[in-house]
N, C-alpha and C positions, 0 to 999 in steps of 0.2 A: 905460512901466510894464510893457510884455505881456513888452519886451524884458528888462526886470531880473528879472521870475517866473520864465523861462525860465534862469535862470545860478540864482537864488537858490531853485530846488526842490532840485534834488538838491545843492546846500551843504546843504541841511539835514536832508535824508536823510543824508550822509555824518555830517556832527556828531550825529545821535539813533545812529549806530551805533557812533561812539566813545562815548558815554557806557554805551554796555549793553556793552562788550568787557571780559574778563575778565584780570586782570594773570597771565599763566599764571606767568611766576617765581614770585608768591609763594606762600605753604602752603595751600591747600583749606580751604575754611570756610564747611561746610554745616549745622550743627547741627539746622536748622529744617526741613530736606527729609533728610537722611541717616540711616539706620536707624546707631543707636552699637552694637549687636554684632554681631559675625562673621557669616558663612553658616554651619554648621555641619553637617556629615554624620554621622550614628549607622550603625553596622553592630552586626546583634544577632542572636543564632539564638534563636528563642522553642520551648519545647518543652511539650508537652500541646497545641498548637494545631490540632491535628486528630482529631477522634473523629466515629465514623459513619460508618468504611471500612469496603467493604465491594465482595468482588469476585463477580462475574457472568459464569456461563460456561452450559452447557445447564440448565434446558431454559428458560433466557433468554439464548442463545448469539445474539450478534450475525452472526457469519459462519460459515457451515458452511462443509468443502470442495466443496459444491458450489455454495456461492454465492462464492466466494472469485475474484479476479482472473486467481489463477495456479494452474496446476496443479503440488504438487511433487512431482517425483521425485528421491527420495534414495535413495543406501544406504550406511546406516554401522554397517558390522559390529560395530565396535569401541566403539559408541555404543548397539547394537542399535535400530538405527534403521532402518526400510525403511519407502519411502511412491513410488505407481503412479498416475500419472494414468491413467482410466479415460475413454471417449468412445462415446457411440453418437447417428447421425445419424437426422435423417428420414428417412421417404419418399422415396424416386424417382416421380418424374409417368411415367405409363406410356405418355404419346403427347409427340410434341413436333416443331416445325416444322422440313422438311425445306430449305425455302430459303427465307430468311428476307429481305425483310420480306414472303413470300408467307405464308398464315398457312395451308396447306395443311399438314396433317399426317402424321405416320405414326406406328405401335404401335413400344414399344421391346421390342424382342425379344433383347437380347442384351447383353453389353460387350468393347469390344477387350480394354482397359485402364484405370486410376486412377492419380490423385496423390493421398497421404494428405497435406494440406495439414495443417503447423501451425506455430505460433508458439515458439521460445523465449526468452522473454523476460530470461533469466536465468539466472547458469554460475558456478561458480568458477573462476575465471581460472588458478587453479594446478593445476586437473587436466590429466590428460592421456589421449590416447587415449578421450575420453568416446564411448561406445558406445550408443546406441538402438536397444533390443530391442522390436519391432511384434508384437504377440500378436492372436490372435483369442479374443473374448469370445463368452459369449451373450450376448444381445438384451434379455434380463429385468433389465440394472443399470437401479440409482436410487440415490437417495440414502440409503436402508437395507443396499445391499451395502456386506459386510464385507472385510476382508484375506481373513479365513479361507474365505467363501464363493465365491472367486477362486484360490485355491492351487493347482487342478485346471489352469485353464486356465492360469496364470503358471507352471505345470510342462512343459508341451508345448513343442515347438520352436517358437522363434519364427517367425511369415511373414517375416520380414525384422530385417534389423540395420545400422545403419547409422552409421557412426565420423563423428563429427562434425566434428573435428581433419583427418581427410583428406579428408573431400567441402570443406571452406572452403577447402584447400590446391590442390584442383583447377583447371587453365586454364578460367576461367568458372564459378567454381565447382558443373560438371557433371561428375560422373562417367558418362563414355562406354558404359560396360561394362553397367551398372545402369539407367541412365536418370536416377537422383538428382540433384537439385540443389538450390542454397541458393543465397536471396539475401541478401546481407549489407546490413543498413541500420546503418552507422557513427555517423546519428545519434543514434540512439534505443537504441546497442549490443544491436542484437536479431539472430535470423536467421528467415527465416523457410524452412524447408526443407519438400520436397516430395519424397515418396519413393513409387516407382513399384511397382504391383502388376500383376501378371497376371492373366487372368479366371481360373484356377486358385487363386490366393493370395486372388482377391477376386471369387468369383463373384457375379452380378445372380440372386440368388433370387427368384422371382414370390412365393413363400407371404408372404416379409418382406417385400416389396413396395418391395425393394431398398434395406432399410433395413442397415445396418454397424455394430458393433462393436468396439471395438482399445481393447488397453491397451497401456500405455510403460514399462519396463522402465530403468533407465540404469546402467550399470558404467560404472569407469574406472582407471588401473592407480592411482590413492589414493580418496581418499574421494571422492565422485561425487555431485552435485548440481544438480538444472538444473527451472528452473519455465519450466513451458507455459505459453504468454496462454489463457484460457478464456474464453469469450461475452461474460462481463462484460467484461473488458479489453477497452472501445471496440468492440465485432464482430472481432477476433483472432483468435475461438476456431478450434477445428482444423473443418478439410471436406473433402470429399471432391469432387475435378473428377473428373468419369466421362468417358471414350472411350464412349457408347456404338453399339450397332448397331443400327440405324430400318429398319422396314418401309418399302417404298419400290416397290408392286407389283409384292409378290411376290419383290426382290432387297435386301439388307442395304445399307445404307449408312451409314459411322462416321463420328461427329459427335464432335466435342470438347465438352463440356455441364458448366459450374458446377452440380453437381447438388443436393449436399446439404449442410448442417453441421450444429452441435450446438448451432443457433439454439433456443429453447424458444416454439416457435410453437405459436398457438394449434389447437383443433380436435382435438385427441387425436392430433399426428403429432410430438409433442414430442422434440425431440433432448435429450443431457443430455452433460452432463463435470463431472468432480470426483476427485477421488483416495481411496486407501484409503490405510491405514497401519499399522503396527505400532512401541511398543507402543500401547497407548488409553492416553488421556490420563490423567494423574496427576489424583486429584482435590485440590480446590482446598484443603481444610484450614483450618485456622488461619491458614497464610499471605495474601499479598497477591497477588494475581497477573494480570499485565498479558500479554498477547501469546498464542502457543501455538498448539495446533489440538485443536479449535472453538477459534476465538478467547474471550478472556475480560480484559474490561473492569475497572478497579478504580473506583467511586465515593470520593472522599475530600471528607470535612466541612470547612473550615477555621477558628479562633473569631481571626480579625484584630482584633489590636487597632484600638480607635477613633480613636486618637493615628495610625495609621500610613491605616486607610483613608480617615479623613475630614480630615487635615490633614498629609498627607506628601505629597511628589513622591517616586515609589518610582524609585531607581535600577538597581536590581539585586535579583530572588527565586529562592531557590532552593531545592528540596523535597528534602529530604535524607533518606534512606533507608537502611535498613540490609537487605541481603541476606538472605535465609535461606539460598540454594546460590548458586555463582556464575553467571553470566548463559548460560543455553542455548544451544547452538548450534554454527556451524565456527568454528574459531578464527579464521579468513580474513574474515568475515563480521558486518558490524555492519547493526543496523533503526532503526529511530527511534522514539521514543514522542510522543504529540502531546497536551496537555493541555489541555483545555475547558471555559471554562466552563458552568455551562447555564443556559439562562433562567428554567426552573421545577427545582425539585427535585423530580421524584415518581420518585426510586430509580433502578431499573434501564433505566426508560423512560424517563427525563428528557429532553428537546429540547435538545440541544447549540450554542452559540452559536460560530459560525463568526469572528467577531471576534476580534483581538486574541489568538487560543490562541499555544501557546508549542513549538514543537521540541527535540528532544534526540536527539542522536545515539548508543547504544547499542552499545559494541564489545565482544564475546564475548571477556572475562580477568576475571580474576579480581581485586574490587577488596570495599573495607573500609566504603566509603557508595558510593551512590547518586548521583547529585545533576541534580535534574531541573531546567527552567528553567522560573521560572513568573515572569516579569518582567513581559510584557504581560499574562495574566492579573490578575494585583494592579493593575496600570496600569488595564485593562477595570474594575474592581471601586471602584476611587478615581472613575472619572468616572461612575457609576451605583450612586448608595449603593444602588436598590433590586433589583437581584441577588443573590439567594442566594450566599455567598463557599463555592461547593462545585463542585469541578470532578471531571471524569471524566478518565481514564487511556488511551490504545489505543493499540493498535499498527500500524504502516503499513509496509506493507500488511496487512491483516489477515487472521487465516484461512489462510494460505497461507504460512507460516515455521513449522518447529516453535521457533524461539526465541523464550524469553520471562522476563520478570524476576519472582523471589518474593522478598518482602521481607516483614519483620517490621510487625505490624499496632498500632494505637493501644492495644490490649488489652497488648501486651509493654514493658510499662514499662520497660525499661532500654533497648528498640531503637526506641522506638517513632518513629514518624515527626518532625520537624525542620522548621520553616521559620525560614530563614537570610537576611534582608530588610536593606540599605542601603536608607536613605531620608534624605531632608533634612526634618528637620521645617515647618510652615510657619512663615514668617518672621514677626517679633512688628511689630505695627499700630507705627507711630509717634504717640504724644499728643500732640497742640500745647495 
């Protein structure tokens, strides 16, 4: 008997799985488990779905240029456009260890020489012979100097100028002659160049208490554009390496010393950077306005339907706009706008929700809509009925591009804003 269980199990496992096997030849015939209509996708642009826009720029300005990432320097005659990163450093410590790790000290009494250390994080690739002109400032900038209140000093010869195009072209890229140099980081297409003063060009004043000044100036034989990394950008911002000359009983002796930048440390020894410009910013109007400098944020309302938020799978959204002027900026040159939603609506202040926002990429020509991407938005917005369906606008980076986009507001009825939503509706229950 053990011996017949043993042959007669699996016969009869094989026979219960012919009986449940499906005749695949013949036609399908599901009635009682198979939904009888289609899947079907709707594409629709809804309009009036947005009111309650509404843009934000001083004195609820998100980014000033001095809080901005990058410092820019333009000049576009032809645009009238000019804009000067500005930089002044801390303190110098006035004693400092003569042989280290002896923590024996000496007075600093003097400087050989400097590297005016900075960051450029950003160029138009189609310029050429791009030129950096090193000016000496006073000591009094902040974030209340003007273009105009610097015209004095941006008139004097510069301490130094330095061709950017031939210091990268140089063997190691040093120039022998100067002492300049760049180093080129291909990853992150940056340079970071170091440009050499004399204690003439960049004397150790005891009254400043070896505190510096410099603005940046840039030409180039076309239009000319190049942004500095400044503090915020990760510690990038521009410094200053001092040579200098230590008391040493009674004889000098010169030290190489990471001395100062335009870190914003505490204790009243505050470094600073930011740029000036010209012209001041357009005010914001009627229109809609996203990007710029002060940066300027757009809030938008949106009324989604309940058909689409609460029983669609949204495939594709799209925020569709209409211009006031075409999009700001070089023609060479496109930004991004990044769309958010927010957790609470309280206006200008609202808490921005890092989920699920949406990119767009932004190229300086001339075009008839707009058309922003708000796909996972609406997505975010379907899995969380209890979110406000109101997202905010900015620019990236912010603060630090004069490009930026004005479009027609919910108030201009015949431009007013668009959303442009495929979705699948949800599929109908089946009744048994």
């Amino acid at each position: 008997m053990r011996r017949a269980a043993k042959w007669l199990a699996p016969l009869c496992f094989v026979l219960s799985l012919t009986t449940c096997i499906e005749d695949l030849t013949a036609p399908g015939d599901c009635p009682a488990f198979c939904p009888t209509s289609a899947i079907s996708v709707i594409d629709t642009v809804i309009t009036g779905t947005v009111s309650g826009d509404s843009s934000f720029g001083r004195p609820n300005g998100y980014v000033d240029p001095d809080d901005a990432t990058g410092l820019l320097a333009a000049d576009f005659p032809s645009l009238g456009r000019d804009s000067r990163p500005i930089l002044r450093t801390y303190k110098l410590q006035t004693r400092m260890a003569l042989n280290p790790p002896d923590t024996t000290t000496g007075a600093v009494i003097g400087v050989d020489s400097l590297w005016l250390s900075f960051t450029v994080s950003g160029r138009d690739s189609a310029a050429r012979n791009v030129r950096l002109g090193i000016y000496k400032l006073p000591l009094a900038i902040d974030s209340s100097t003007t273009f105009t209140d610097l015209s004095g000093a941006f008139a004097a010869p510069p301490v130094r100028t330095v061709n950017l195009d031939s210091l990268v072209a140089q063997s190691g890229s040093r120039d022998p002659v100067t002492g300049d140099s760049v180093i080129v980081d291909t990853l992150n297409n940056r340079l970071r160049v170091l440009v050499k003063l004399d204690s003439a060009q960049a004397p150790l004043v005891a009254a400043d208490t070896g505190k510096l000044a410099f603005g940046i100036r840039v030409s180039a034989d076309t239009l000319a554009s190049v942004s500095v990394s400044s503090f915020e950008d990760r510690g990038q911002g521009p410094a200053v390496i001092w040579f200098v000359k230590v008391d040493s009983l009674g004889s000098s002796v010169a030290h190489r010393r990471l001395a100062t930048s335009t870190a914003r440390t505490p204790g009243g020894v505050n470094g600073f950077d930011g740029f000036v410009f010209l012209p001041s910013p357009a005010p914001i109007g009627t229109d809609m306005v996203v990007g710029g400098v002060p940066s300027v944020r757009t809030i938008m309302r949106l009324a989604v339907p309940r058909v689409i938020r609460d029983s669609a799978r949204i495939i594709l959204a799209t925020l569709e706009l209409i211009p006031t002027t075409p999009p700001v900026g070089i023609a060479a040159d496109s930004f991004q706008v990044i769309a958010y939603p927010v957790i609470a609506d309280f206006g200008a202040k609202s808490p921005l929700s890092t989920a699920l926002n949406d990119t767009t990429r932004i190229h300086i020509t001339p075009v008839d809509t707009i058309r922003l991407n708000l796909t996972n938005v609406l997505i975010n917005w379907t899995l969380n009925g209890a979110l406000p369906t109101t997202v905010f606008l900015r620019q990236v980076p912010e603060g630090a591009d004069f490009a930026e986009l004005r479009f027609h507001s919910s108030l201009d009825t015949p431009y007013r804003p668009r959303l442009h939503v495929t979705y699948a509706p949800r599929y109908p229950e089946v009744v048994k």
